[in-house]
Every structure is written in structure tokens, then in C-alpha cells.
C-alpha positions in Angstrom: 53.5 -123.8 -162.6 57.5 -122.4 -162.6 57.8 -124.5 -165.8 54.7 -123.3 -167.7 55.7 -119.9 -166.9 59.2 -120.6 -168.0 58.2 -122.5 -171.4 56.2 -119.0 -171.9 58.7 -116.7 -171.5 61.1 -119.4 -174.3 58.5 -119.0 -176.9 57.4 -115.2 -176.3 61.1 -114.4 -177.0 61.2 -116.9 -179.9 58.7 -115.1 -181.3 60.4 -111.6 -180.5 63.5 -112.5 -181.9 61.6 -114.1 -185.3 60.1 -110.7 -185.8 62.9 -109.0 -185.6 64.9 -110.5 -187.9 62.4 -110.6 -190.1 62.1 -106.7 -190.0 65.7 -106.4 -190.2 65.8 -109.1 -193.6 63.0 -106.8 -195.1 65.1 -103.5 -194.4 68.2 -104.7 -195.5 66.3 -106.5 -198.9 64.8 -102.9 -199.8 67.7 -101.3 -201.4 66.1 -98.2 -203.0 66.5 -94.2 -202.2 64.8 -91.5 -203.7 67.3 -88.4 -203.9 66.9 -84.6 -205.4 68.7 -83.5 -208.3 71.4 -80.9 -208.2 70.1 -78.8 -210.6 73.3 -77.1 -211.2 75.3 -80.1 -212.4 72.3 -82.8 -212.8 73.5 -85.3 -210.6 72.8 -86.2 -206.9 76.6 -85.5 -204.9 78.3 -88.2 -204.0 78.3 -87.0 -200.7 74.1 -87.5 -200.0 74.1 -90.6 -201.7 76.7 -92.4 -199.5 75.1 -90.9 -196.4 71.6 -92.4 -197.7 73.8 -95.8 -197.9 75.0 -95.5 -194.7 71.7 -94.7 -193.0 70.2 -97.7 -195.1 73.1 -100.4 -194.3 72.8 -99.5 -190.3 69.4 -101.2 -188.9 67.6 -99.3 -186.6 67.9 -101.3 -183.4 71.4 -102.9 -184.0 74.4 -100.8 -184.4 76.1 -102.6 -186.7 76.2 -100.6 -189.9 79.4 -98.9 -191.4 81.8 -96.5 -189.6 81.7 -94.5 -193.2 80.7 -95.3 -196.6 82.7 -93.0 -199.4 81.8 -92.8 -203.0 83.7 -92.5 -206.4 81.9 -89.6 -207.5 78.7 -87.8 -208.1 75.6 -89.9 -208.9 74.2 -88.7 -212.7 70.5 -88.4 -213.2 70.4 -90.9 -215.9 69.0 -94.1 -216.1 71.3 -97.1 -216.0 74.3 -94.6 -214.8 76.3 -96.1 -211.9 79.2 -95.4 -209.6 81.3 -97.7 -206.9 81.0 -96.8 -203.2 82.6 -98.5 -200.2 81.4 -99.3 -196.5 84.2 -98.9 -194.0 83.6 -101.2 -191.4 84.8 -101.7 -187.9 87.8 -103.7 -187.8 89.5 -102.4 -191.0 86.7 -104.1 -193.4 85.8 -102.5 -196.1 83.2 -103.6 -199.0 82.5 -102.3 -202.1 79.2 -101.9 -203.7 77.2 -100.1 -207.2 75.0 -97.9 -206.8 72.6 -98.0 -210.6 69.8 -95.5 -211.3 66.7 -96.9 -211.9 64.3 -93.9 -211.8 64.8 -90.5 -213.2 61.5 -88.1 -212.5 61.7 -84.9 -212.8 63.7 -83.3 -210.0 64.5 -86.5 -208.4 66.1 -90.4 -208.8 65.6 -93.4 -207.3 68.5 -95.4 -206.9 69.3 -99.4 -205.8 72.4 -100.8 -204.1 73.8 -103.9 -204.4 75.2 -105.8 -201.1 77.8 -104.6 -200.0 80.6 -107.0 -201.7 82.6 -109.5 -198.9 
């Protein structure tokens, strides 16, 4: 009965632990944001788009996003316009990434990431 109970308790957390790292792959593989337009200079600061990375790169259960993530400069509302940002890490790591605009509508973009580069 002990053993039953204990193969049970292996495959529940198996299971667990496959769930969540398939949640995790899925939020990490979705690398859009939507963002509104400063209307005064037509672009979304630089500022809101590398908090957007940083909230996107950190998963919700494990803490093991960036410390910061800065970016060049201000993100144009253009399609195809791009700038470089950087996730600082823990332990002095730091790795670069584009940010391209994909989606200009109206008063907003959408925006992809690549991964962060090693």
C-alpha cells in the first residue's frame, strides 16, 4: 500500500512539473506587447518598453528574470522600426536583444522580442 501511495505521489508531481514547464515554454515563446503611442513624439519611450521586457522575460512563479533591462532609445511607431535592449542579469550577465515593430494601429503598436542573445 506504502508503495502504491508513493508511485502516486512520483507521477502526480511528474505531471505538475510537465505542466509547468509547459506554461512557462508557452510564456516565454509569446514575445509580443501592445504599447500606447506618445502622441507628442510618436513613439512608445524606451522606458515602458523595457519594463514590458522585463515583466515578459521574468515567469510568474520562478524569479528568475532580469535584475533590469535598459534600452537604446525610444521605440518609433513604424512598422519594421527596431531598437537594441539589454537584460542585466544576476551575476554580471547581460544579453542583448531587438525589439521590431510589427503592428502600428492607431494609438498603439505591437511589438516582438527576440531572445535575449547568450
Amino acid at each position: 500500500m506504502r508503495y502504491l501511495r508513493a508511485a502516486g505521489l512520483v507521477l502526480a508531481g511528474a505531471a505538475l512539473l510537465t505542466g509547468g514547464l509547459t506554461a512557462g515554454n508557452q510564456w516565454l515563446a509569446e514575445r509580443d506587447a501592445t504599447s500606447e503611442v506618445n502622441g507628442r513624439t510618436d513613439a512608445v519611450p524606451r522606458e515602458e518598453v523595457a519594463r514590458s521586457l522585463s515583466d515578459h522575460l521574468s515567469l510568474p512563479v520562478i524569479l528568475r528574470g532580469p535584475r533590469s533591462v535598459d534600452c537604446a532609445q525610444d521605440l518609433r511607431a513604424v512598422r519594421g522600426a527596431w531598437i537594441r535592449c539589454t537584460a542585466h542579469y544576476l551575476r554580471g550577465t547581460d544579453r542583448g536583444m531587438t525589439v521590431r515593430v510589427v503592428r502600428v494601429r492607431g494609438d498603439e503598436i505591437t511589438y516582438v522580442h527576440d531572445a535575449p542573445h547568450r
